[in-house]
Structure formats: structure tokens, C-alpha cells
mmCIF file of the N, C-alpha and C atoms, coordinates in Angstrom:
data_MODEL
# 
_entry.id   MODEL 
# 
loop_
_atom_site.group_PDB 
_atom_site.id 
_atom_site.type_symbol 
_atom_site.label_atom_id 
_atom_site.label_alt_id 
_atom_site.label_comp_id 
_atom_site.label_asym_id 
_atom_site.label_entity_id 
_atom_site.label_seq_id 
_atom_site.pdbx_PDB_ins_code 
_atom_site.Cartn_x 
_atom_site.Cartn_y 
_atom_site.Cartn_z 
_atom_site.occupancy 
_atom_site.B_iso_or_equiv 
_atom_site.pdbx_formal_charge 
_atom_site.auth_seq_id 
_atom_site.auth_comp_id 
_atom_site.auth_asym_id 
_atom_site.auth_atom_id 
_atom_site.pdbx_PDB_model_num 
ATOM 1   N N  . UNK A 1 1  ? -9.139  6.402   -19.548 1.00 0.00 ? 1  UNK A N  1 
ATOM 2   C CA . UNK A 1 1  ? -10.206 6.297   -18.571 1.00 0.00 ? 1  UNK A CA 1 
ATOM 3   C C  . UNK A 1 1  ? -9.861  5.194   -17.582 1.00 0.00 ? 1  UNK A C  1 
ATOM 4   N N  . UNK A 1 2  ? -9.805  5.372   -16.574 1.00 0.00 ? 2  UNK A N  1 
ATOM 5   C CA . UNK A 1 2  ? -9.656  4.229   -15.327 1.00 0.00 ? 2  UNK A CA 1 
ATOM 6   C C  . UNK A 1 2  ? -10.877 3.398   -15.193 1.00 0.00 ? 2  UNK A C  1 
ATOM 7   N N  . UNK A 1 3  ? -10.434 2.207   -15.034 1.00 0.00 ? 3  UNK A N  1 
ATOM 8   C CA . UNK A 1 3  ? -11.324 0.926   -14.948 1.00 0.00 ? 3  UNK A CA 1 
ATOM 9   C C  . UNK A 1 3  ? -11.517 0.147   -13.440 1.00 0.00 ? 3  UNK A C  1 
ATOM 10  N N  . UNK A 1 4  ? -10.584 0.911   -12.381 1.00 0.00 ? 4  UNK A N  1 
ATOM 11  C CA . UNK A 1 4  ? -11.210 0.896   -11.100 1.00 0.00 ? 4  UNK A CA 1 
ATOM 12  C C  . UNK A 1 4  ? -10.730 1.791   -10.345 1.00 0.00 ? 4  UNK A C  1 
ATOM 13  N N  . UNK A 1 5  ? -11.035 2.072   -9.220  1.00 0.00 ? 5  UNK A N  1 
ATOM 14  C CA . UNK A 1 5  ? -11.116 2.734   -7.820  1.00 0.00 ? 5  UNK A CA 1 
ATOM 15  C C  . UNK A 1 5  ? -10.752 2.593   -6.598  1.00 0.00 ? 5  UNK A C  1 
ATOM 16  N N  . UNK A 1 6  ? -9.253  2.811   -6.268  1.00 0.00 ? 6  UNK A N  1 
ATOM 17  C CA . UNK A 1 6  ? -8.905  2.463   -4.953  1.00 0.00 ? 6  UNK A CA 1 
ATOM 18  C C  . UNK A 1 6  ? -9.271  3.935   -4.240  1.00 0.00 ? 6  UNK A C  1 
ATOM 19  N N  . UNK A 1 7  ? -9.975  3.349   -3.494  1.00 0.00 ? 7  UNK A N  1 
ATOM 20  C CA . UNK A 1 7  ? -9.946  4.613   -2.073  1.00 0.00 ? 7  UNK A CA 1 
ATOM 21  C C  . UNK A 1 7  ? -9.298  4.317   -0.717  1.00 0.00 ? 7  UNK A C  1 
ATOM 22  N N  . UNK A 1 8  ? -8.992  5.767   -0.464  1.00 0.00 ? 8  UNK A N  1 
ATOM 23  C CA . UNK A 1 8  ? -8.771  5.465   0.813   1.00 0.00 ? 8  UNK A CA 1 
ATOM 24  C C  . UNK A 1 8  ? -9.812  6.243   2.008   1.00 0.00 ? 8  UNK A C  1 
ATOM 25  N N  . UNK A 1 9  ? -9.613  5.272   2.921   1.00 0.00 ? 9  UNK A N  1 
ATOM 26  C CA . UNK A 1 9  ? -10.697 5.615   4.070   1.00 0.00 ? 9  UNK A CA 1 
ATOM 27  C C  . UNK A 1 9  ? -10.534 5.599   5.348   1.00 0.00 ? 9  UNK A C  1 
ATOM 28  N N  . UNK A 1 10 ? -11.523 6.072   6.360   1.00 0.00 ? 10 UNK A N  1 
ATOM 29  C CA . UNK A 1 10 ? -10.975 5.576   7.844   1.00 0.00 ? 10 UNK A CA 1 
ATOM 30  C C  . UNK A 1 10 ? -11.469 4.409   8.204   1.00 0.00 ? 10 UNK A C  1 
ATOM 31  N N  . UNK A 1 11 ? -10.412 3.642   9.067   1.00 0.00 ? 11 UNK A N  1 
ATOM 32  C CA . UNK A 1 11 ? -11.016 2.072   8.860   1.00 0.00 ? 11 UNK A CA 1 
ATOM 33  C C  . UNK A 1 11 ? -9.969  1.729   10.717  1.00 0.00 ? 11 UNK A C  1 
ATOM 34  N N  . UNK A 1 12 ? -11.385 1.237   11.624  1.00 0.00 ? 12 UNK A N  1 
ATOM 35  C CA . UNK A 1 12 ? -10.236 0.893   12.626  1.00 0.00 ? 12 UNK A CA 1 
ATOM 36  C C  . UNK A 1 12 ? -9.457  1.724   13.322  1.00 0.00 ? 12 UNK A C  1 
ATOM 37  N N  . UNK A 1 13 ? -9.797  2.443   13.753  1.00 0.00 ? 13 UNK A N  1 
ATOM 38  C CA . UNK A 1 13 ? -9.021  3.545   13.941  1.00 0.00 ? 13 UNK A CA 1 
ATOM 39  C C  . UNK A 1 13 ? -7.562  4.293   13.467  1.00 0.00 ? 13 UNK A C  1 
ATOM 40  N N  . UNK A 1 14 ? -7.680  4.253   12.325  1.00 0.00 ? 14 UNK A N  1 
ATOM 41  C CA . UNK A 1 14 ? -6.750  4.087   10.962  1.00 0.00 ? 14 UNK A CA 1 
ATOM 42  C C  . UNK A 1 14 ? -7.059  4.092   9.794   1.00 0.00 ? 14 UNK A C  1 
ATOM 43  N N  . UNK A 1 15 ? -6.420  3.936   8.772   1.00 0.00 ? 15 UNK A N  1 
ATOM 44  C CA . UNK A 1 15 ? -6.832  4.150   7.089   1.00 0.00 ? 15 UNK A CA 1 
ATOM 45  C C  . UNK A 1 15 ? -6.572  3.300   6.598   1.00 0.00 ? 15 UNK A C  1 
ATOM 46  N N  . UNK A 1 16 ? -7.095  2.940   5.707   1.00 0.00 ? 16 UNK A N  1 
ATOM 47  C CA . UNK A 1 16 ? -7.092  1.506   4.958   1.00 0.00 ? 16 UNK A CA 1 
ATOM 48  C C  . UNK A 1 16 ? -7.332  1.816   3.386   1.00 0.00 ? 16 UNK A C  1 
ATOM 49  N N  . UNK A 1 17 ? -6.687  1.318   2.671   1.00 0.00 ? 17 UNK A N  1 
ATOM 50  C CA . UNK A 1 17 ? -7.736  1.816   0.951   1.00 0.00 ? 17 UNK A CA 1 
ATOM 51  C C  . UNK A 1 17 ? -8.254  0.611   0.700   1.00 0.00 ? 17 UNK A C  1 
ATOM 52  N N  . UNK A 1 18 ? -9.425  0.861   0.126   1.00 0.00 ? 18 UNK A N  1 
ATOM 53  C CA . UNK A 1 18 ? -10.659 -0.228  -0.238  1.00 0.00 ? 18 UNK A CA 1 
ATOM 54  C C  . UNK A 1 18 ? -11.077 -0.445  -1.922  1.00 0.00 ? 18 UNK A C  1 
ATOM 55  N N  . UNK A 1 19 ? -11.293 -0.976  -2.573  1.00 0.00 ? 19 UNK A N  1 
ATOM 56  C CA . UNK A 1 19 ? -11.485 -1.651  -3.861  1.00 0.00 ? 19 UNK A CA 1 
ATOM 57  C C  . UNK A 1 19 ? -12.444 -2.318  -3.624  1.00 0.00 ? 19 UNK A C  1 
ATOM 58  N N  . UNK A 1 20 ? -13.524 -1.826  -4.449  1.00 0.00 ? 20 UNK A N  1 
ATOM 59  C CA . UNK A 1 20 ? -15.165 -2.065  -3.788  1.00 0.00 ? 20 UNK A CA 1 
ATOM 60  C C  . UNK A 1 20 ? -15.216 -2.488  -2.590  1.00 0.00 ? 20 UNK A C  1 
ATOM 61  N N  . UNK A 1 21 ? -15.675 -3.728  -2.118  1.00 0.00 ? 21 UNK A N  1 
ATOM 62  C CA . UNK A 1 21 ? -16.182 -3.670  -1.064  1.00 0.00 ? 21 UNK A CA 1 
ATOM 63  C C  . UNK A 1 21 ? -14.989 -4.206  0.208   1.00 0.00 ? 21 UNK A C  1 
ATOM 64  N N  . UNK A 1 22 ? -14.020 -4.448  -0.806  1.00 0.00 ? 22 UNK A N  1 
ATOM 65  C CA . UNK A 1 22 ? -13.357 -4.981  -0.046  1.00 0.00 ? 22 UNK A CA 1 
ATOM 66  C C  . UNK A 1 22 ? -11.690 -4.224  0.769   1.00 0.00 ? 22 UNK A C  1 
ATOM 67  N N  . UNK A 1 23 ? -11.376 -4.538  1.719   1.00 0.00 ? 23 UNK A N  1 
ATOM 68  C CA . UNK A 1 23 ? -11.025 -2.757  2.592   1.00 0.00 ? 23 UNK A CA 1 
ATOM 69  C C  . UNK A 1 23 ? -9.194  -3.693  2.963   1.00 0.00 ? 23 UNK A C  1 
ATOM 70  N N  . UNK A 1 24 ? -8.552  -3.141  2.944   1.00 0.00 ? 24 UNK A N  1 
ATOM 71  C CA . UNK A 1 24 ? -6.952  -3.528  3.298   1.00 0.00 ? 24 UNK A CA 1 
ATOM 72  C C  . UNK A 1 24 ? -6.827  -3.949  4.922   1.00 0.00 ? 24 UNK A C  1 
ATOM 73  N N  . UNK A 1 25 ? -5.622  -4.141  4.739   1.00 0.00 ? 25 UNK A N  1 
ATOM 74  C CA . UNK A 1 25 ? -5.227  -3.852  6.246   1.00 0.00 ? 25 UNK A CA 1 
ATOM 75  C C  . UNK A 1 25 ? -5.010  -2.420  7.059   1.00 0.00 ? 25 UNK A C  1 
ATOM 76  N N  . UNK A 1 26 ? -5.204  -2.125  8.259   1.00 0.00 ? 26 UNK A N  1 
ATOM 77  C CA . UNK A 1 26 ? -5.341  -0.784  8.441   1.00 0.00 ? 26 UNK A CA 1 
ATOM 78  C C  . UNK A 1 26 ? -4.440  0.069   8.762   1.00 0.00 ? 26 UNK A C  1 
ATOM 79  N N  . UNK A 1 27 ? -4.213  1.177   8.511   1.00 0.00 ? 27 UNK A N  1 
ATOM 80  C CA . UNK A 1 27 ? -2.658  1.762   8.442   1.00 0.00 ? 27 UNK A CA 1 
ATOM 81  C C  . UNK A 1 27 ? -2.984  3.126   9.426   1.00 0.00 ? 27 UNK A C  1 
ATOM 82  N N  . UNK A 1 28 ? -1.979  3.879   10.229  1.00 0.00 ? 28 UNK A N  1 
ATOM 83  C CA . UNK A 1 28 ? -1.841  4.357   11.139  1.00 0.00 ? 28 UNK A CA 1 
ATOM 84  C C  . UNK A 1 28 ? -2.106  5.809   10.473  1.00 0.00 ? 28 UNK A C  1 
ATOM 85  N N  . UNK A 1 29 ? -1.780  5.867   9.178   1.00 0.00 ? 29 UNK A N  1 
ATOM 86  C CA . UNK A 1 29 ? -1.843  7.103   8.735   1.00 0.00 ? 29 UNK A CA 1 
ATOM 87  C C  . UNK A 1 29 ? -2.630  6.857   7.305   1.00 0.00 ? 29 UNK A C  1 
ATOM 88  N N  . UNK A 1 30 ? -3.386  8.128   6.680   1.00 0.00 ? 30 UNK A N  1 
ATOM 89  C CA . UNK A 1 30 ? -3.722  8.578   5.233   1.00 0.00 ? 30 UNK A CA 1 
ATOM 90  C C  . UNK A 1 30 ? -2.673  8.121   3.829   1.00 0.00 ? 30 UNK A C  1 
ATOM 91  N N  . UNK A 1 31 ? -1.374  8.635   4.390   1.00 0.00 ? 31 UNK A N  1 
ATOM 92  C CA . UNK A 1 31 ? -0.455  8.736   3.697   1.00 0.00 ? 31 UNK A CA 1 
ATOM 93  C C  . UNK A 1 31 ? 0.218   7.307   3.354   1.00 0.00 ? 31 UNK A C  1 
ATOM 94  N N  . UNK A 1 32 ? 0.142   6.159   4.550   1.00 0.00 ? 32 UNK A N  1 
ATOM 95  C CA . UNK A 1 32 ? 0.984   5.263   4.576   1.00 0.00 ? 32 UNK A CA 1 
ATOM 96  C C  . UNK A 1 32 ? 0.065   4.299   3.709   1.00 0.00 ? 32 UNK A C  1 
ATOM 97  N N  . UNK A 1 33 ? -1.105  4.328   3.735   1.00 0.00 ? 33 UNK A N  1 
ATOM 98  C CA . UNK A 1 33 ? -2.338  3.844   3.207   1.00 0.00 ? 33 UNK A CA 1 
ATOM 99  C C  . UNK A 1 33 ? -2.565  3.769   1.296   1.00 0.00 ? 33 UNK A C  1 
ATOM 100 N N  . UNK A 1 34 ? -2.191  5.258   1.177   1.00 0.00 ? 34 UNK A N  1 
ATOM 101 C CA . UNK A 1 34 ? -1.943  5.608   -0.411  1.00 0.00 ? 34 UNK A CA 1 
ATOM 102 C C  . UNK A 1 34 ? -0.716  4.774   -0.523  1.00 0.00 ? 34 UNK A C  1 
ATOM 103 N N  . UNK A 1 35 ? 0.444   5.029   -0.126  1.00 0.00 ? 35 UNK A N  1 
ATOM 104 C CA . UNK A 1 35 ? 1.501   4.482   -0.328  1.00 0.00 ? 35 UNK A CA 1 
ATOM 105 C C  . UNK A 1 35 ? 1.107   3.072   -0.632  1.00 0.00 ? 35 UNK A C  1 
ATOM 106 N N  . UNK A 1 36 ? 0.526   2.037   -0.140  1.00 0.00 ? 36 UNK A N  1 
ATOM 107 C CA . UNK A 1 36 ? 0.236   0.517   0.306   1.00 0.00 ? 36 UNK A CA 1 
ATOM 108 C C  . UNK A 1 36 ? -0.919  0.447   -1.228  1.00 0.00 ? 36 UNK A C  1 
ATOM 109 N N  . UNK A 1 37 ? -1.857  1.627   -1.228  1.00 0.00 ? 37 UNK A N  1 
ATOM 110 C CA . UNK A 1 37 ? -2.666  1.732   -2.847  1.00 0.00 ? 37 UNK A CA 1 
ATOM 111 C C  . UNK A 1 37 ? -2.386  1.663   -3.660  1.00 0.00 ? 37 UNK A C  1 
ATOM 112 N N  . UNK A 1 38 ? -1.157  2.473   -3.525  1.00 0.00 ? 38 UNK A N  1 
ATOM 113 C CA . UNK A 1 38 ? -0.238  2.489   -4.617  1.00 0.00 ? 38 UNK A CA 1 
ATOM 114 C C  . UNK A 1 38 ? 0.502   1.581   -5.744  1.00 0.00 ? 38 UNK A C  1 
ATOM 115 N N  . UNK A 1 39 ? 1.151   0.753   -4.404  1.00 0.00 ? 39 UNK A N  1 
ATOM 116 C CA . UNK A 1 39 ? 1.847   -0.289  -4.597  1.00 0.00 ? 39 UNK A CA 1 
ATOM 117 C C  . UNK A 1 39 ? 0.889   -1.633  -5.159  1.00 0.00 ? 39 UNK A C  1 
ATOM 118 N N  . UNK A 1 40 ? -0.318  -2.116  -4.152  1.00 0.00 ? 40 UNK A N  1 
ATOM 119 C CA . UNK A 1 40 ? -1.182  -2.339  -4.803  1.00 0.00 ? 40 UNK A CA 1 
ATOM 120 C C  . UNK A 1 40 ? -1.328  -2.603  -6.378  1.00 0.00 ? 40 UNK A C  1 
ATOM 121 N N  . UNK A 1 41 ? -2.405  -1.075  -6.897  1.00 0.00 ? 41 UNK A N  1 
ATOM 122 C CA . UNK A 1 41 ? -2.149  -0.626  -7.922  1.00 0.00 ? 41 UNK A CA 1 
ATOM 123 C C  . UNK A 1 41 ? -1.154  -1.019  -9.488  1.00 0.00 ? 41 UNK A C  1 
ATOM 124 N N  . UNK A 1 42 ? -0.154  -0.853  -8.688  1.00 0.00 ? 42 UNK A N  1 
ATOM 125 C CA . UNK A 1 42 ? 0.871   -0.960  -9.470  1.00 0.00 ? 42 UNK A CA 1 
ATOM 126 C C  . UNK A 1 42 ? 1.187   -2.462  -10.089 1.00 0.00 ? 42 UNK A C  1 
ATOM 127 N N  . UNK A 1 43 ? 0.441   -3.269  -9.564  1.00 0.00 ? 43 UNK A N  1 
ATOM 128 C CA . UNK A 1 43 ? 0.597   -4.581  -9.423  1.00 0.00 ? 43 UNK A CA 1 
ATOM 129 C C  . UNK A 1 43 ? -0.600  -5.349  -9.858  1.00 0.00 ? 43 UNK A C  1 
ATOM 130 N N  . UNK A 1 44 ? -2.074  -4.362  -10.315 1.00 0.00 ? 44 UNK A N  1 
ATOM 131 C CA . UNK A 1 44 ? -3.075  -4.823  -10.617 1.00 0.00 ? 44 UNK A CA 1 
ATOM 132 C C  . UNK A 1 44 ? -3.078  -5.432  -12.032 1.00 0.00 ? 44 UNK A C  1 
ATOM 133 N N  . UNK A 1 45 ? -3.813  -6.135  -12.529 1.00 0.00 ? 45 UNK A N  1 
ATOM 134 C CA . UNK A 1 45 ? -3.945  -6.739  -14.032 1.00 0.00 ? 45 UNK A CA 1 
ATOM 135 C C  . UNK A 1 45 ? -5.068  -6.233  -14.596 1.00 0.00 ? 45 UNK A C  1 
ATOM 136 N N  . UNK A 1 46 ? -4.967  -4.980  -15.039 1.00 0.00 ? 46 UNK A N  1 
ATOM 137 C CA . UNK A 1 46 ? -6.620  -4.935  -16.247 1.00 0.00 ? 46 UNK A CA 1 
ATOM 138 C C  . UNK A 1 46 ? -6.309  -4.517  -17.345 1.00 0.00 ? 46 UNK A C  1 
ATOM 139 N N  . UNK A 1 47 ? -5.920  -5.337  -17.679 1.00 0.00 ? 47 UNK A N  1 
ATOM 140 C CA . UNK A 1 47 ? -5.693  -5.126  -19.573 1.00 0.00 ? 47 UNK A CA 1 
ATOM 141 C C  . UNK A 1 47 ? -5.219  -3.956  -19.673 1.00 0.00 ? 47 UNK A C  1 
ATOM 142 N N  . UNK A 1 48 ? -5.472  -2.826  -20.740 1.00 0.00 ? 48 UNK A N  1 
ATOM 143 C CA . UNK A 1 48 ? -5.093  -1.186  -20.856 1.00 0.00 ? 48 UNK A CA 1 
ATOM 144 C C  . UNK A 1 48 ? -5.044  -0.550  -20.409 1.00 0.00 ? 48 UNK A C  1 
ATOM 145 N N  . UNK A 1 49 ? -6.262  -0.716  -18.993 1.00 0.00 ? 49 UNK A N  1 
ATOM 146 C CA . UNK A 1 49 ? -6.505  0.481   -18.268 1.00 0.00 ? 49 UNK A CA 1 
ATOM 147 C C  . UNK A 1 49 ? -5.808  1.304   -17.396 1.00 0.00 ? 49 UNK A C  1 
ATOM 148 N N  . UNK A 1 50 ? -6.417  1.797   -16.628 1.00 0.00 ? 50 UNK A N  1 
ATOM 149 C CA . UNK A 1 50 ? -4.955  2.366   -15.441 1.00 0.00 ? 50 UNK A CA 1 
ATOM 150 C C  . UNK A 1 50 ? -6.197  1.979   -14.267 1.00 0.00 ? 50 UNK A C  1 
ATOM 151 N N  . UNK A 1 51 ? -5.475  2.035   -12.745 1.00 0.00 ? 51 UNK A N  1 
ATOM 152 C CA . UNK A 1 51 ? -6.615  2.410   -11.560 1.00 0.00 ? 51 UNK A CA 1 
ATOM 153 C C  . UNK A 1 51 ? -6.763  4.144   -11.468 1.00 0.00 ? 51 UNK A C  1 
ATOM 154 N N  . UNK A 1 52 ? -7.462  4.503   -10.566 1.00 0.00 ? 52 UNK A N  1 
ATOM 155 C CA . UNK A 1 52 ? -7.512  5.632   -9.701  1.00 0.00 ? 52 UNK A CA 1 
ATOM 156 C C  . UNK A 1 52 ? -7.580  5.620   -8.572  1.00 0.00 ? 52 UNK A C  1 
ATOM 157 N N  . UNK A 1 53 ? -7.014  6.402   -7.697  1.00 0.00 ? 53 UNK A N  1 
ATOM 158 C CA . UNK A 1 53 ? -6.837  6.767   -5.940  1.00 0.00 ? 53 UNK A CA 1 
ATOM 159 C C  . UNK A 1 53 ? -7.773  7.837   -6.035  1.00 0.00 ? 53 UNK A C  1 
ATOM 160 N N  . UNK A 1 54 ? -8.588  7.794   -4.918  1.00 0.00 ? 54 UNK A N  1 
ATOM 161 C CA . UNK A 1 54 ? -9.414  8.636   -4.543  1.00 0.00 ? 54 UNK A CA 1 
ATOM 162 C C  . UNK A 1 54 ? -8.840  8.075   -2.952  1.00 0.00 ? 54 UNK A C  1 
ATOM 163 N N  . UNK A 1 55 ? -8.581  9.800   -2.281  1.00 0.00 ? 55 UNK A N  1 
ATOM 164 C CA . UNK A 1 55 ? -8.433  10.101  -1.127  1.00 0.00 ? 55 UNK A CA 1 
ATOM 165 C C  . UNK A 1 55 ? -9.531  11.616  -0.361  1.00 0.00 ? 55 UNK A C  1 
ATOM 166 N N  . UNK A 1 56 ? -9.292  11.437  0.555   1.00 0.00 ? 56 UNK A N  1 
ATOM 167 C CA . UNK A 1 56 ? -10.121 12.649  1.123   1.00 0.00 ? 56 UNK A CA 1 
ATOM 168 C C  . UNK A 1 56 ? -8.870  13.600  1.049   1.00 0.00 ? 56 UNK A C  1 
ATOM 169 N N  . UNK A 1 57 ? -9.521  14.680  0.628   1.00 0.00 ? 57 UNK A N  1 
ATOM 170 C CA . UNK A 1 57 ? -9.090  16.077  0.310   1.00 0.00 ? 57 UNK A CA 1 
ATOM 171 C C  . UNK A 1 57 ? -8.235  16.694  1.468   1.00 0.00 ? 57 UNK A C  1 
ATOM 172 N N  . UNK A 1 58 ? -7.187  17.215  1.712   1.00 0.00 ? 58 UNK A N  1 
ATOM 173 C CA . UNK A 1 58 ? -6.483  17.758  2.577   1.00 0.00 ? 58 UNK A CA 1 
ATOM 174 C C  . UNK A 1 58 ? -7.772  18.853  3.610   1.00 0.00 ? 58 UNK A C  1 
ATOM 175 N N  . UNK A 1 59 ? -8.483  19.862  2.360   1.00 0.00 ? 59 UNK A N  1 
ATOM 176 C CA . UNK A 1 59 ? -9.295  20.539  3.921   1.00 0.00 ? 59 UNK A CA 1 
ATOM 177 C C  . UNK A 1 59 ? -10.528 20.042  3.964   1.00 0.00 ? 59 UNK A C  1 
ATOM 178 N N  . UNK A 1 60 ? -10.562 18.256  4.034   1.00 0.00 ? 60 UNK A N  1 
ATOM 179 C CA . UNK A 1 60 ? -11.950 17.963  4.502   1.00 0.00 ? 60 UNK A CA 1 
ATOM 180 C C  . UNK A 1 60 ? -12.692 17.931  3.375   1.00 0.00 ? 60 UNK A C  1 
ATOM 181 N N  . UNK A 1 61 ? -13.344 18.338  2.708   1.00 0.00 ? 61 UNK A N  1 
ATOM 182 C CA . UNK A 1 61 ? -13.973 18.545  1.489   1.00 0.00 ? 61 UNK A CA 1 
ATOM 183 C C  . UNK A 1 61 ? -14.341 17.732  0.049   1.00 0.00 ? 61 UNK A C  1 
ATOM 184 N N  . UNK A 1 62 ? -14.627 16.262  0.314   1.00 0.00 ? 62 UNK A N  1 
ATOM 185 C CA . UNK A 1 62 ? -14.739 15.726  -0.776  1.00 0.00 ? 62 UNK A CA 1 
ATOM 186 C C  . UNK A 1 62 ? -13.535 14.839  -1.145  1.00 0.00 ? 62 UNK A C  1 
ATOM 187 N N  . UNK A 1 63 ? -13.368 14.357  -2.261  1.00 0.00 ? 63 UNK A N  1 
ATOM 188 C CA . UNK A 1 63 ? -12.203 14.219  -2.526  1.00 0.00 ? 63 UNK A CA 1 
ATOM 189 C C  . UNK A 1 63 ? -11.348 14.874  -3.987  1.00 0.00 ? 63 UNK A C  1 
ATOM 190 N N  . UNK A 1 64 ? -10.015 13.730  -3.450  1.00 0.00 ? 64 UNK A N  1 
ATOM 191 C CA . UNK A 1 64 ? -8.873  14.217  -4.643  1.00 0.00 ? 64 UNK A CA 1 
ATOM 192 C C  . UNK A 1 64 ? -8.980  12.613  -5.299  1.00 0.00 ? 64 UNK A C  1 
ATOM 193 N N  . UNK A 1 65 ? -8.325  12.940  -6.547  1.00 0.00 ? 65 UNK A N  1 
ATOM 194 C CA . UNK A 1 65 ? -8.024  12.010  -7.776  1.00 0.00 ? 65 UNK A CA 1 
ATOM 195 C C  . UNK A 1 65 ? -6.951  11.432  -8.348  1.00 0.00 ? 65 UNK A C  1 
ATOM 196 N N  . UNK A 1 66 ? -6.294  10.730  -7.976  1.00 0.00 ? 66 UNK A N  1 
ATOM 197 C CA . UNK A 1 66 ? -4.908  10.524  -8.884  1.00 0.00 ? 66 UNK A CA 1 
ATOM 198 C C  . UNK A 1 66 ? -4.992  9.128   -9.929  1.00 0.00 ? 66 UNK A C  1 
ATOM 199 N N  . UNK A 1 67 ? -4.940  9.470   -11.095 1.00 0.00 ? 67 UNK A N  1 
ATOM 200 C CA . UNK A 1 67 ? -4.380  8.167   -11.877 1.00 0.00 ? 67 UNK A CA 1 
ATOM 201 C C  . UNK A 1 67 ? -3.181  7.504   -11.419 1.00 0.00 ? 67 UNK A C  1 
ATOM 202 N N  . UNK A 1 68 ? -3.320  5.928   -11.073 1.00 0.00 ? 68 UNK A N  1 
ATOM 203 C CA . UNK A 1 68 ? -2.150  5.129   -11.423 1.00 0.00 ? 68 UNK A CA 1 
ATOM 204 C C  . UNK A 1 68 ? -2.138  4.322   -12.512 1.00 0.00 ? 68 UNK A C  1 
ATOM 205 N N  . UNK A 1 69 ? -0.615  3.991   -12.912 1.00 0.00 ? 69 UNK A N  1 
ATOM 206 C CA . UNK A 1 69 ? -0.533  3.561   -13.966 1.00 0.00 ? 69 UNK A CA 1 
ATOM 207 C C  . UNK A 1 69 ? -0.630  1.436   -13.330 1.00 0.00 ? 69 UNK A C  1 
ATOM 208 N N  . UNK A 1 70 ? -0.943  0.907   -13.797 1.00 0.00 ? 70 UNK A N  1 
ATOM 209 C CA . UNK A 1 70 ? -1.289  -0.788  -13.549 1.00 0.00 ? 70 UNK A CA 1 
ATOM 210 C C  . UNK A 1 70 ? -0.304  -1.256  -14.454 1.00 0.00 ? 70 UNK A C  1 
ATOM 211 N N  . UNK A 1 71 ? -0.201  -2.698  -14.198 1.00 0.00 ? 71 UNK A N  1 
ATOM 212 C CA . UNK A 1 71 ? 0.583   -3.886  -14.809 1.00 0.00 ? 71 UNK A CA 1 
ATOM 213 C C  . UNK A 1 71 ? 0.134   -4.250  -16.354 1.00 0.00 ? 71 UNK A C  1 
ATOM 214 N N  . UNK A 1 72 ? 0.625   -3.825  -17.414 1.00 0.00 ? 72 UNK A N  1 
ATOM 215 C CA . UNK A 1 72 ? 0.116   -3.735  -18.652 1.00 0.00 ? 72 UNK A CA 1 
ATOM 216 C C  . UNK A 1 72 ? 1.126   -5.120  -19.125 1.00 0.00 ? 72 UNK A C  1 
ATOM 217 N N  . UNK A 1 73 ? 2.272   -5.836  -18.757 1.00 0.00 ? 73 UNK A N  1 
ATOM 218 C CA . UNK A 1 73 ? 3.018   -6.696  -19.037 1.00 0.00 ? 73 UNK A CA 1 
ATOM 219 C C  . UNK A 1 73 ? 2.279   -8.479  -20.047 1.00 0.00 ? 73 UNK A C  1 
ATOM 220 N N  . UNK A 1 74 ? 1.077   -8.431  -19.232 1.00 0.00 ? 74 UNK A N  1 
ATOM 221 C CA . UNK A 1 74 ? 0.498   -9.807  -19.628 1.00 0.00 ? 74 UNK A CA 1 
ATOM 222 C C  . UNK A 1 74 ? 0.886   -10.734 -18.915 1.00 0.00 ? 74 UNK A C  1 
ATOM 223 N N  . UNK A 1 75 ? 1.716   -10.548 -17.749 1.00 0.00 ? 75 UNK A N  1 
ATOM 224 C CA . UNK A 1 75 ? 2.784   -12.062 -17.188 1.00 0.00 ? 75 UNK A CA 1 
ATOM 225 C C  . UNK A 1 75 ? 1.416   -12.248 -15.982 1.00 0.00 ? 75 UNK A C  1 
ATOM 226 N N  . UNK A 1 76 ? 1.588   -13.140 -15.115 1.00 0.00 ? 76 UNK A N  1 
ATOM 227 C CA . UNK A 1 76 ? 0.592   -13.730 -14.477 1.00 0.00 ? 76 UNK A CA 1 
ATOM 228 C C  . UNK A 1 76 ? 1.368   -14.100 -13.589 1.00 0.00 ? 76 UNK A C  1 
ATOM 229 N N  . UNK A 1 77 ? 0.481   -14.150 -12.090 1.00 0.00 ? 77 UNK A N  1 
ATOM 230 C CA . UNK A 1 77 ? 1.277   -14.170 -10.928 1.00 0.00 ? 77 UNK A CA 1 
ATOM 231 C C  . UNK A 1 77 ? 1.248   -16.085 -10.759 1.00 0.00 ? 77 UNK A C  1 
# 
């Protein structure tokens, strides 16, 4: 079960992914945005859990879901 929620959104005339309330820098594209979530993500600390990406759906419609896997190591920045 995922223990948080990166989305991505339109932000600025651009996309940004956001983690509650708080929104990235803004990226020119959807895609470059996940990518930047991603990475993110990948780098987060929550104990076991994993994140999730939530993006808007290719035809408009809600969204899509992807599990990422997070920093399970224990090391500290």
C-alpha cells in the first residue's frame, strides 16, 4: 500500500508534480514532470512503503496510477 502521493499537475503554464500541498518547480511538459516525480520519489524516506504517481490520463479522463518504489536503505541525507 503506498504511503504518499505525488501528482502531477498544470502549474504556470507548465506541469509541476505536487506532494500535498506543496507543488515543484514547473516543467514545460507532463512527461518531464513525472520524470523529476520520479526521481524525487526514488529518493523519498518512508520506512516500507512505496510512493504513488498520479497523473492525468492520456484522454483527459481522470487519472492514472503508478507505484514507485522509495529509499528503503535507512542512510540519511
Amino acid at each position: 500500500m503506498a504511503d504518499i502521493t505525488y501528482q502531477v499537475v498544470p502549474h504556470d503554464n507548465g506541469w509541476a508534480y505536487k506532494l500535498g500541498d506543496t507543488l515543484s518547480e514547473t516543467y514545460a511538459t507532463a512527461d518531464e514532470a513525472i520524470i523529476h516525480a520520479k526521481d524525487a520519489a526514488s529518493r523519498q524516506k518512508i520506512g516500507d512503503g512505496d510512493a504513488l504517481l498520479a497523473y492525468p490520463a492520456p484522454d483527459g479522463r481522470g487519472w492514472e496510477f503508478q507505484e514507485l518504489e522509495t529509499d528503503k536503505s535507512g542512510s540519511r541525507l
